[in-house]
ROGUMI-901543 format. One record per residue (C-alpha): x, y, z. Coordinates in steps of 0.001 Angstrom, whole numbers, plus 524288, in hexadecimal, padded with zeros to 5 digits. Each point is the difference from the previous one (the first is absolute). Example, Ala and Ser with C-alpha at 12.3 -4.5 7.8 and 13.67 -1.06 7.14 Angstrom:
ROGUMI-901543
8300C7EE6C81E78/8055A80D707FD6C/
***
This chain:
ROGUMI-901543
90F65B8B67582D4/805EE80D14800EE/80F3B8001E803DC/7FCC98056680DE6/7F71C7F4F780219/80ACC7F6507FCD2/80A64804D280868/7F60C8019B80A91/7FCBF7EDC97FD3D/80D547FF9C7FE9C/8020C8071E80F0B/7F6297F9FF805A1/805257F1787FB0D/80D998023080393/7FB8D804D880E5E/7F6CD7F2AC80063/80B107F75C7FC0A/809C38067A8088B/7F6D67FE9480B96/7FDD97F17E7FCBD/80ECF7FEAD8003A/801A58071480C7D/7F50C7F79E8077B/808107F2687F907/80C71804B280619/7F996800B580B2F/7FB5C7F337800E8/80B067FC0C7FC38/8063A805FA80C24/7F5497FA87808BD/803877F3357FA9B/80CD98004A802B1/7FFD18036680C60/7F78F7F44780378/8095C7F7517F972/80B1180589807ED/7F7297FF9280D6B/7FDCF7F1257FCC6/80FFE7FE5D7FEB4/8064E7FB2F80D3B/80C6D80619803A8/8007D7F69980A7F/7FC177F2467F726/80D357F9F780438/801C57F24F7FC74/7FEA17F2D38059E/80D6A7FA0E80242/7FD277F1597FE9B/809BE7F1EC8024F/7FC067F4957FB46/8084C7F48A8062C/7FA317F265803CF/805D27FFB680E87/7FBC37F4098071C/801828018480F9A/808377F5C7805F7/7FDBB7F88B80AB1/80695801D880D69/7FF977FD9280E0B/800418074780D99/80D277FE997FF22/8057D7FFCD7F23D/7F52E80B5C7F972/8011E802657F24D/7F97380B467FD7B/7FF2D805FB7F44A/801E680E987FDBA/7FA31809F57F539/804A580C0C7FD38/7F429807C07FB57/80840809FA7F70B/80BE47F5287FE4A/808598093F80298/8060D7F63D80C51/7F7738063280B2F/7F90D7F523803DE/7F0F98044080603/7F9257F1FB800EA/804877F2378037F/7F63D7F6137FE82/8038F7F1AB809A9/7FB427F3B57FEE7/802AB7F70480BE7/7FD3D7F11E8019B/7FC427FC3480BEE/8094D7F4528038D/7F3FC7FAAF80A5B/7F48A8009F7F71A/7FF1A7FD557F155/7FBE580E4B7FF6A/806AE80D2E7FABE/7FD0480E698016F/802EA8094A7F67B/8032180EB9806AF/803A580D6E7FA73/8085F80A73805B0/802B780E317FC5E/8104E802B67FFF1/7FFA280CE780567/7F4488018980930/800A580EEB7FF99/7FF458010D7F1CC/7F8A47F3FF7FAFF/7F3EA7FB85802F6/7F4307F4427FAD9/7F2257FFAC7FF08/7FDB17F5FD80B8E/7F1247FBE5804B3/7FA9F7F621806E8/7F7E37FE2380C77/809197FC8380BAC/80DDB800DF7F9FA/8050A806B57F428/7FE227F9277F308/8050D804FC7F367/7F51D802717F77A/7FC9A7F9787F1A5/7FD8580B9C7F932/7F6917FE987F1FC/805C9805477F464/7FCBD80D167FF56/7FE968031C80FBD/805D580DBC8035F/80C7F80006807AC/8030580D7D80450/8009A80BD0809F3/7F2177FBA680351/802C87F27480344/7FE1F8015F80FF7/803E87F16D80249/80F2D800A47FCF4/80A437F93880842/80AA97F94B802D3/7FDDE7F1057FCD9/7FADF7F53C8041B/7FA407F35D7FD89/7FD367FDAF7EFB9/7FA907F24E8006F/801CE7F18F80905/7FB8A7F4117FBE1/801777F44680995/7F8E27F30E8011B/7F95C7FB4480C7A/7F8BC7F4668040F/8007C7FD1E7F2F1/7FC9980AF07F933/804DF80AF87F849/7FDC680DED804BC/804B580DC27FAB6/7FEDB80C0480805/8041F80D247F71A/7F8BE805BF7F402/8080F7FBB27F682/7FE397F10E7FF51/7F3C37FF16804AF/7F31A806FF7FA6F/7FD918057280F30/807FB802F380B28/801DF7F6E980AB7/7FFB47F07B7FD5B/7F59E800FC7F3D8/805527F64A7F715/80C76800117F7F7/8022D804F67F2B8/8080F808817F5F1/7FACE80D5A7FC6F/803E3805177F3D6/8049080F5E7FB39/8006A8046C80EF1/8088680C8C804F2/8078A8024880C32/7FE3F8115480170/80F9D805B8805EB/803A480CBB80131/80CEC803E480143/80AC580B5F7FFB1/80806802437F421/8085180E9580098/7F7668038E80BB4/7F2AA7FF1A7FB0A/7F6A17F72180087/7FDB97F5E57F52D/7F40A7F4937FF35/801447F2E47F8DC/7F99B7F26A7FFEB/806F47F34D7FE19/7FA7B7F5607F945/800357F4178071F/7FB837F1D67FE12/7FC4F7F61880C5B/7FE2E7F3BD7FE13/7F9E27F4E180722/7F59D7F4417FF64/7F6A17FC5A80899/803387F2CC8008C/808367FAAF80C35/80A447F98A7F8F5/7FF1780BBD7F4A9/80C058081B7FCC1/804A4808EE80AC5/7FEDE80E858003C/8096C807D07F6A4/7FFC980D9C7FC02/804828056C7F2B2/8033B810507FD29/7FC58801037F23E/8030D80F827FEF8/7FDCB80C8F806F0/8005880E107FC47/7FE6281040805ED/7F99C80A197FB47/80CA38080F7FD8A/7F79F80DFA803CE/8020B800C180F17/7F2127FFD68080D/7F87F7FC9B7F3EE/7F67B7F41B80104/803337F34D7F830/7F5657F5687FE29/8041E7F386800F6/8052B7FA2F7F578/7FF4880C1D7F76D/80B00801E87F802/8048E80C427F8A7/7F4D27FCFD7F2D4/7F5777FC3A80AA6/801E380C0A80901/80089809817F362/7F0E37F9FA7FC99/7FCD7800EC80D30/802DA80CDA80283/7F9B9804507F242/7F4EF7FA3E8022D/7FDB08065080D69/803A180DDE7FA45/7F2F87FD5B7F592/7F6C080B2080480/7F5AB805E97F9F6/8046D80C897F694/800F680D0A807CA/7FA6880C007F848/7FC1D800FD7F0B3/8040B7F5F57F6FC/8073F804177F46E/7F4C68009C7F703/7F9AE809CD808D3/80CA2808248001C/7FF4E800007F201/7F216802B47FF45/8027F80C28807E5/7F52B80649806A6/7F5DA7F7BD7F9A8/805A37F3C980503/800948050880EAF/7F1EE7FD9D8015E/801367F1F27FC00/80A6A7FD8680891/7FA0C8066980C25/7F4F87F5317FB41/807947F5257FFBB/80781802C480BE2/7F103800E780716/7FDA67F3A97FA06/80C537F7C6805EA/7FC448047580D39/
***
């Protein structure tokens, strides 16, 4: 091979190899970028209090209510009550917001407000439509002889269906911290028996937490681990554009892309 022949492999190698290294960079780029667009500026965290709080028992006229401060930082936003009833071997366990204007519930229920049971996992957020102000959280009683429970949180369905203890359910707030809006759930344990002469009704906090990102959805229960997952999980989407071996394979991997992109359609 003549010396002009060389130069000329030589030339043609270098401009292959620097075109290869272009189309890497890139992809490299392109890769990037999507790493960036799946980063959350707004991830926040989930602000959670574990504390074993067991509601006490009042009456009409000497309440005990106990108050939680969804951001402990002494602003109270709910006060949960449990009243006996001095007449009837029955109590009733409400919940109130603090500050009507800024906190709020997710209440349900057919005739009267009820605080819902929420399942692990439930969304509690700007697109809850059922928030309030309080209400009624669970009664049990016993009548003629028998034990009833009217609520969803002792009993497996609303409105004198038995009497039971549900496990891992969430009470959905929202509330105002610096002038925004915040959501939480509180964790909360009611227990009962069905039995006539069974223990009485009695209520337990076990912890409670806020998405610390105002108007951003929390699901119940989530905590700051849980909600990362979550949200990764629902950012998984199908790849936008040529993968990095087509980049690299430059204009003879377009056409296999443009294939494969066909194909996932």
């Amino acid at each position: 091979m003549s010396v002009r022949a060389k130069h000329r492999e030589n030339k043609m190698i270098s401009k292959t190899l620097n075109r290869q290294i272009g189309l890497y960079s890139v992809a490299a780029a392109v890769a990037g970028v999507s790493m960036l667009a799946l980063a959350d500026p707004a991830m926040g965290e989930v602000i959670v209090t574990k504390k074993t709080i067991p509601v006490p028992v009042g009456t009409e006229s000497s309440p005990k209510p106990l108050y939680l401060s969804m951001a402990n930082n002494g602003i109270n936003n709910i006060s949960l009550s449990l009243y006996q009833d001095s007449f009837n071997p029955g109590r009733a366990l409400l919940v109130d917001t603090v500050d009507p204007k800024n906190d709020r519930i997710v209440m349900g229920g057919t005739w009267d407000p009820y605080a819902l049971a929420l399942a692990q996992g439930a969304k509690i957020g700007p697109s809850n439509a059922n928030f309030s102000y309080g209400g009624l959280v669970e009664f049990s009683a016993t009548s003629n002889g028998v034990k009833y429970c009217k609520g969803y949180w002792a009993a497996p369905l609303q409105h004198f269906i038995g009497c039971g203890t549900l496990k891992n359910k969430y009470m959905g707030v929202s509330f105002v911290l610096n002038g925004k809006t915040h959501y939480g759930w509180i964790r909360l344990i009611v227990r009962t028996a069905s039995d006539k002469n069974g223990p009485p009704l009695t209520a337990t906090v076990t912890e409670y937490a806020y998405e610390s990102v105002a108007n951003k959805t929390i699901k119940a229960g989530a905590t700051t681990e849980t909600a990362v997952e979550s949200q990764a999980a629902e950012k998984t989407q199908k790849q936008v554009g040529p993968s990095l071996g087509a980049l690299a394979a430059g204009a003879e991997g377009m056409p296999m892309w443009r294939r494969e992109e066909g194909e996932a359609k």
